[in-house]
C-alpha positions in Angstrom: -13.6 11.4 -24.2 -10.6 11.9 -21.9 -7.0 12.6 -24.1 -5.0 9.9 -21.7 -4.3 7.0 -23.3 -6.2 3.6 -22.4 -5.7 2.8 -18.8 -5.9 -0.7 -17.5 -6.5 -1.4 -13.8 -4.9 -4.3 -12.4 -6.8 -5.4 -9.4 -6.8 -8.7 -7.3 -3.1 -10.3 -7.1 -2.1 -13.5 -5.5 -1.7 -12.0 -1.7 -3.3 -12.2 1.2 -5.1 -8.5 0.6 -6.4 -10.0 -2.8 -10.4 -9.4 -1.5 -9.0 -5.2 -0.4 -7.6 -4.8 -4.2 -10.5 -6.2 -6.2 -12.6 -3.4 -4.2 -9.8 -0.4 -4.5 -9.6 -1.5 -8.3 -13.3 -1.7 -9.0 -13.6 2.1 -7.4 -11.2 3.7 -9.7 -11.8 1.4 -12.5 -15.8 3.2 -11.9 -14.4 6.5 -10.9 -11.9 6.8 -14.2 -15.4 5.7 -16.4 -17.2 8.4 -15.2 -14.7 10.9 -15.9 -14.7 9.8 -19.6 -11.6 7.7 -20.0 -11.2 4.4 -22.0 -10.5 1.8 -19.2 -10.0 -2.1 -18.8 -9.8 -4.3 -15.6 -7.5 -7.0 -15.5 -8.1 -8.9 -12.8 -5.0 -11.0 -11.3 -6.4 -14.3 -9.6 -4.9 -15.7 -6.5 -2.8 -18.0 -8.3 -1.1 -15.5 -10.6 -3.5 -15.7 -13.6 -4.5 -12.7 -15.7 -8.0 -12.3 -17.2 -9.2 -10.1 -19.0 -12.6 -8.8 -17.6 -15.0 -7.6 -20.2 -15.4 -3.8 -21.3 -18.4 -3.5 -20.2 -17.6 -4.8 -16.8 -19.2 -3.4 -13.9 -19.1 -5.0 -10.4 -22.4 -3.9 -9.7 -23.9 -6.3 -6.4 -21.5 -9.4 -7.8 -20.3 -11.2 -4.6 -16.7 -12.2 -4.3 -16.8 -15.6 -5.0 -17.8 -14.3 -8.8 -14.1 -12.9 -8.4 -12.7 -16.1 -6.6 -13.8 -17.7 -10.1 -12.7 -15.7 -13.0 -14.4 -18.0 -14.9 -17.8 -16.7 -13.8 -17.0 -13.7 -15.0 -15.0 -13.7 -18.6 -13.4 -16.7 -20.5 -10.4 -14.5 -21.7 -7.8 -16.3 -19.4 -5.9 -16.9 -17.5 -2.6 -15.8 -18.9 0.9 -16.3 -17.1 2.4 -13.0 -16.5 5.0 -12.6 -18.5 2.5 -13.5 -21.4 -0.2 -11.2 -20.2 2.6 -8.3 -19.9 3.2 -9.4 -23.4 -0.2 -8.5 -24.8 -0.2 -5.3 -22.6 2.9 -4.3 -24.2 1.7 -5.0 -27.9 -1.8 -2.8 -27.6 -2.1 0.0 -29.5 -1.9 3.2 -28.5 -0.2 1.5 -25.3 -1.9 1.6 -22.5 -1.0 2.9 -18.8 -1.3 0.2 -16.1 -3.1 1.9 -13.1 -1.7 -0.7 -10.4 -4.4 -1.3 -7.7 -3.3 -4.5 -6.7 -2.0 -4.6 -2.8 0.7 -6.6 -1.2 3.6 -8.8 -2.4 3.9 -9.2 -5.8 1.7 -5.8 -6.8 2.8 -3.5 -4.0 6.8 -4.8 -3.2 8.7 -3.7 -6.6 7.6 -7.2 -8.4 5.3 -6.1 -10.9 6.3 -2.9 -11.4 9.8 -4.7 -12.9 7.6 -6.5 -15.0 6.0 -3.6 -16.2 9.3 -1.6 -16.7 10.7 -4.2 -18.4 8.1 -3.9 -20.9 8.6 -0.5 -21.4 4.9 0.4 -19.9 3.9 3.7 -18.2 2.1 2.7 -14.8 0.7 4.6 -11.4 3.1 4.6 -8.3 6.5 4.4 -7.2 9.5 2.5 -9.0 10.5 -0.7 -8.4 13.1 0.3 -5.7 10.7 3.0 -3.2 8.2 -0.1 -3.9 10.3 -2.5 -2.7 11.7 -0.4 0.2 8.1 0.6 1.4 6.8 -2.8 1.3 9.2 -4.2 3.7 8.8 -2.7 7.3 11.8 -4.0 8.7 13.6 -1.9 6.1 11.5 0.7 6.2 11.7 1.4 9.9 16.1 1.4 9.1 16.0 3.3 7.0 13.9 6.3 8.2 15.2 5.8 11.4 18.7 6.1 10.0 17.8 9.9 9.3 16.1 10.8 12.4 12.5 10.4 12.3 10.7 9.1 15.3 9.5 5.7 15.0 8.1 2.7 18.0 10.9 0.9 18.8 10.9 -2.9 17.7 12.4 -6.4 17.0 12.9 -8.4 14.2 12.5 -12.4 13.9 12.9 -14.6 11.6 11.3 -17.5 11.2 14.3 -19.4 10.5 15.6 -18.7 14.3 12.2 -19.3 15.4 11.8 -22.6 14.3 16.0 -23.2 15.5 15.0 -21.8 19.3 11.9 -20.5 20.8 12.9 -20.5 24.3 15.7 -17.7 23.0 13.5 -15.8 20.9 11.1 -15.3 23.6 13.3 -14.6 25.9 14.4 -12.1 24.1 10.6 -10.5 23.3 9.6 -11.0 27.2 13.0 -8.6 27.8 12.2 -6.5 24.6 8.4 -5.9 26.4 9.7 -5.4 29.7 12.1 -2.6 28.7 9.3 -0.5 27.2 7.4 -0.4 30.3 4.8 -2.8 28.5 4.4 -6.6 28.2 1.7 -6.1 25.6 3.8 -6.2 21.7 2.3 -6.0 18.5 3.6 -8.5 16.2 3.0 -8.1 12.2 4.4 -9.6 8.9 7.3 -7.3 7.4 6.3 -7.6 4.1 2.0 -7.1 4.3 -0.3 -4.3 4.8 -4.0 -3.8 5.4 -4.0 -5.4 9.2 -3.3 -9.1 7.7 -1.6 -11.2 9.8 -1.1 -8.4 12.9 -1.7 -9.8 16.8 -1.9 -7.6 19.5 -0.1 -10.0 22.5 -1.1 -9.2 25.7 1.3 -11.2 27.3 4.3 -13.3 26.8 2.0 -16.5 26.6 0.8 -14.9 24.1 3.8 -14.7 22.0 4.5 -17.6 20.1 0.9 -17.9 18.5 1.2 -14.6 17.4 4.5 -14.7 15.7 3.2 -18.1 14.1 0.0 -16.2 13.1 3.1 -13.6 11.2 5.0 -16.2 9.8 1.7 -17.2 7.8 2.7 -14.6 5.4 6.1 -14.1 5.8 9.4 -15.1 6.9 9.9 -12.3 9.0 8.1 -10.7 11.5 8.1 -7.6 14.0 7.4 -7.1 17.5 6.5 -3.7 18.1 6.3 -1.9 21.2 2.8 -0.7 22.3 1.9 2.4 22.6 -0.7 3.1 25.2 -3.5 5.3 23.7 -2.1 5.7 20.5 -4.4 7.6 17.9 -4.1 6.4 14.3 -3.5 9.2 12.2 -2.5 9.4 8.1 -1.1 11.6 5.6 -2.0 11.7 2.2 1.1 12.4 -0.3 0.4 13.2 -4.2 3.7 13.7 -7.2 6.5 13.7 -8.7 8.8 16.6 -7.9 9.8 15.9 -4.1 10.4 20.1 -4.3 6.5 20.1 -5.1 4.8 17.6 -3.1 1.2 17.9 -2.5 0.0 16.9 1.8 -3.4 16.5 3.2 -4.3 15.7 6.6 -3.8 14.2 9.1 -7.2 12.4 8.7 -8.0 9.8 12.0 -9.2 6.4 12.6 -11.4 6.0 15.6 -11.1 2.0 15.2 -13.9 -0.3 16.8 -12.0 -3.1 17.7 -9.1 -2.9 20.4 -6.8 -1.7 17.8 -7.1 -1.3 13.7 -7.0 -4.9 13.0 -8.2 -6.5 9.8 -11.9 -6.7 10.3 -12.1 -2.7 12.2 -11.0 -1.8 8.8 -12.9 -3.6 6.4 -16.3 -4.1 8.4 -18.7 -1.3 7.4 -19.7 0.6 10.4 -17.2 -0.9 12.3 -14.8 1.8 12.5 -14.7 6.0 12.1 -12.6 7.8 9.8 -12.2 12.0 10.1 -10.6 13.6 7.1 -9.5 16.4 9.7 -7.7 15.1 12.8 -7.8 17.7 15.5 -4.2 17.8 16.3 -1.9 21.3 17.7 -1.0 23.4 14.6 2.8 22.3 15.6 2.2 18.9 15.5 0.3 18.8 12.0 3.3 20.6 11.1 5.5 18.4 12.6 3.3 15.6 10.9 3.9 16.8 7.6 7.2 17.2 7.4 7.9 13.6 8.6 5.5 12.3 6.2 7.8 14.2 3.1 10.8 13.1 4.7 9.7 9.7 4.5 8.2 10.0 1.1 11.7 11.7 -0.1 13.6 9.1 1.6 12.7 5.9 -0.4 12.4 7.8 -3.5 8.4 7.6 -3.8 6.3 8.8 -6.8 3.0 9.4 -7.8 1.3 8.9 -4.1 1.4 7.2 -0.7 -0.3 7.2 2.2 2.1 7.7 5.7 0.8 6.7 8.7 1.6 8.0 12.4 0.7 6.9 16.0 0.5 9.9 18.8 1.2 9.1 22.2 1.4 11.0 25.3 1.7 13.8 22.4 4.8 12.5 20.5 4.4 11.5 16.9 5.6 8.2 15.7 5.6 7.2 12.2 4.5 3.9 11.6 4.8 2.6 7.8 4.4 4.6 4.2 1.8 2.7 1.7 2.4 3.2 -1.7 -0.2 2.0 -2.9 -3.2 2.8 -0.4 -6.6 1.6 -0.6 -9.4 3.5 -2.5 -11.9 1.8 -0.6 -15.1 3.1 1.1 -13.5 3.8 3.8 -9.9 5.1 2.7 -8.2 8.2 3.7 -6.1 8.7 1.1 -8.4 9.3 -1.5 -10.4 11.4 0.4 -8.4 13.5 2.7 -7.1 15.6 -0.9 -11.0 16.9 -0.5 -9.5 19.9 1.1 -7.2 20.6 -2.2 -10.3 20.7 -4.5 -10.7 17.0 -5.3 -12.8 15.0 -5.8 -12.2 10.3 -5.4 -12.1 10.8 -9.5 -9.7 13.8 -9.1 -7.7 12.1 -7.1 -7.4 9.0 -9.6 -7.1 10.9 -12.8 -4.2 12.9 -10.7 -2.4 9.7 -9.9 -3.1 8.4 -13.8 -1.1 12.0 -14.9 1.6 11.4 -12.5 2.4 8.5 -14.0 2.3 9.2 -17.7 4.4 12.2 -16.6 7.0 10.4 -14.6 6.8 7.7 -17.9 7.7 10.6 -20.2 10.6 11.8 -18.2 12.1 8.0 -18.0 12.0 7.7 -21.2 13.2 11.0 -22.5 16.8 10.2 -20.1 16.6 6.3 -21.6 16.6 8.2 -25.2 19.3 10.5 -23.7 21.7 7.7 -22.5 21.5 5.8 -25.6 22.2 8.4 -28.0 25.8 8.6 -26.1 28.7 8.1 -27.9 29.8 4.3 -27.7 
C-alpha cells in the first residue's frame, strides 16, 4: 500500500461542468487505486449535497443519470457542506482532498476556503490563484498588467445589459469593427470547459449570445476573433515557482468551427497532439508565458495554460487550475515526455499538495509561537 494518507476525490459540484468532473474524478479516483492508495469518492450533487460513494465504488458502464441520482448509487447522504467538511475533518489519519470538481464553487477559491478552514491538506492552488484563475475578466488584467500578450476584449455586465442594449451593442458592433472582424466570441467570466461560449458571426448575432453568457454568469466577454487561430496548451506541475515543471505545447485540431462544448467532449469529434509542431522560439516563447502566468496568480500544484497562435503571434488565452483528466485531456498527458504516466501525473499532484500542506502549516505553527 501507498504511504500517503487516505485521499478523497471530490468530483461532481453544483456547476454547469458537473457531467466533465464526475468523469475527471472517476479517472484519478481509478488511476490513484491502481497505484495502491487508500481512496474515497465523494461525489458533490448539483444541488450542493455530499455523498459518500461506497469503497468499493467503481463507475464501471454506469450511465450519468446513476450520478444525477445519488441515491441510485449509496444512501450515505446528502450532507450540507459545512457538515460533510465536518466529517472530512474528524477522519482519522486525515485525509487529503484531491479536488476534481470544475467550475464555480470547486474551481473559483470556494471550496478550497472550506477546506482551509478545516485545516485539510488538498490538490491545487490556494484560495486566492483559485479565485483569480477562475475569473477571466481578472485574469486577462492582470496578466496583461505585466506584459503578456493576450486577444483584446470587452467586458459586460448583465446589469447594463438589461439597463441598455442598444448602447451595449453599439459598443460590441465598434469593438468588432476595430479589430478588422465583426465575428466576437462571447463566454461567461467565471466558467470553463466551452459552457456557455458563442461564436457571433455578426452583430445580429449579438444579443443571443451574450444572453446564452449571462446563463451562467453576471458577466460576460466579447473576445476578438482571431482568424485561424490554433489551440495550443501547456501543462504546468509544483510548488517552487524557481522549479516549475512544463510540457508541451500539445494541440487541439477541433471538429466543430471552434473548441466548443460538444468538439471537446464528443469522442471522435476532435484531435489532440501531445507535441504541437511549433518554431523552437515560439515553444520557447510559449513557455515562458505560460510560467509567467502561473507565477503571477500565485498557482500551486498544476494548471493547464492555454494559447491561440495567429498569423504566428502567441496569445494566451485563460490558465485552468484545475484541468480535466478526461479521455481526451492534455494536461495529464502531455507530462508523457517527463517520464509519466496519467497515475504519475495524479500521485505527483497528490505529493504537491501534502507538501505545500506541510509548509502552511509549519509557518501557521511559526506565527503562533510569537510572542503576544
Amino acid at each position: 500500500m501507498s504511504a500517503r494518507p487516505p485521499i478523497v476525490v471530490l468530483l461532481g459540484g453544483p456547476s454547469a461542468e458537473h457531467d466533465v468532473s464526475i468523469v475527471s474524478g472517476t479517472a484519478i479516483a481509478e488511476a490513484l487505486i491502481e497505484g495502491g492508495d487508500e481512496v474515497r469518492q465523494v461525489l458533490i450533487d448539483l444541488d450542493g449535497g455530499w455523498w459518500w460513494l461506497p469503497a468499493d465504488h467503481v463507475r464501471g458502464g454506469r450511465p450519468q443519470s446513476a450520478y444525477d441520482d445519488p441515491a441510485t448509487l449509496c444512501a450515505d447522504g446528502p450532507l450540507r457542506p459545512g457538515a460533510a467538511v465536518d466529517r472530512l475533518a474528524a477522519e482519522s489519519p486525515a485525509p487529503i482532498v484531491f479536488i476534481a470538481l470544475h467550475g464555480p464553487f470547486g474551481e473559483d477559491g470556494t471550496v478550497q476556503a472550506m477546506l482551509e478552514a478545516a485545516g485539510l491538506a488538498y490538490t491545487g492552488s490556494g484560495v486566492t490563484a483559485s479565485a483569480l484563475g477562475m475569473d477571466k475578466s481578472v485574469f486577462k488584467r492582470l496578466v496583461r498588467g505585466i506584459g503578456l500578450p493576450v486577444t483584446e476584449w470587452r467586458e459586460v455586465r448583465a446589469a447594463r445589459w438589461q439597463a441598455g442594449r442598444d448602447a451595449v451593442l453599439t459598443e460590441l458592433t465598434a469593438f468588432a469593427a476595430g479589430t478588422g472582424d465583426e465575428r466576437l466570441m462571447i463566454k461567461p467570466s467565471g466558467l470553463g470547459s466551452s459552457v456557455g461560449i458563442t461564436l457571433a458571426h455578426g452583430a445580429e448575432e449579438y444579443p443571443a449570445a451574450l444572453e446564452e453568457a449571462f446563463r451562467y454568469d453576471t458577466v460576460a466577454l466579447a473576445e476578438a476573433y482571431l482568424v485561424g487561430a490554433r489551440d495550443l496548451e501547456v501543462s504546468v506541475i509544483g510548488n517552487d515557482h524557481a522549479t516549475l515543471e512544463l510540457y508541451g505545447p500539445g494541440e487541439i485540431l477541433a471538429g466543430h468551427e471552434f473548441y466548443d462544448y460538444a468538439a471537446k467532449y464528443t469522442p471522435g469529434l476532435s484531435e489532440t497532439m501531445i507535441r504541437a509542431e511549433v518554431p523552437g522560439p515560439m515553444k520557447a516563447a510559449m513557455l515562458k508565458i505560460a510560467r509567467d502566468a502561473y507565477r503571477a496568480i500565485g498557482a500551486e500544484g498544476f494548471a493547464r495554460i492555454d494559447f491561440l497562435v495567429a498569423d504566428e503571434k502567441v496569445f494566451l488565452s485563460e490558465i485552468n487550475t484545475i484541468p480535466g483528466f478526461t479521455p481526451i485531456s492534455l494536461f495529464p498527458t502531455m507530462p508523457s515526455d517527463g517520464g509519466y504516466t496519467f497515475g504519475d501525473v495524479c500521485r505527483r499532484v497528490v505529493d504537491l499538495g501534502l507538501e505545500r500542506h506541510a509548509s502552511r502549516t509549519a509557518a501557521h505553527l511559526t506565527v503562533t509561537d510569537l510572542p503576544r
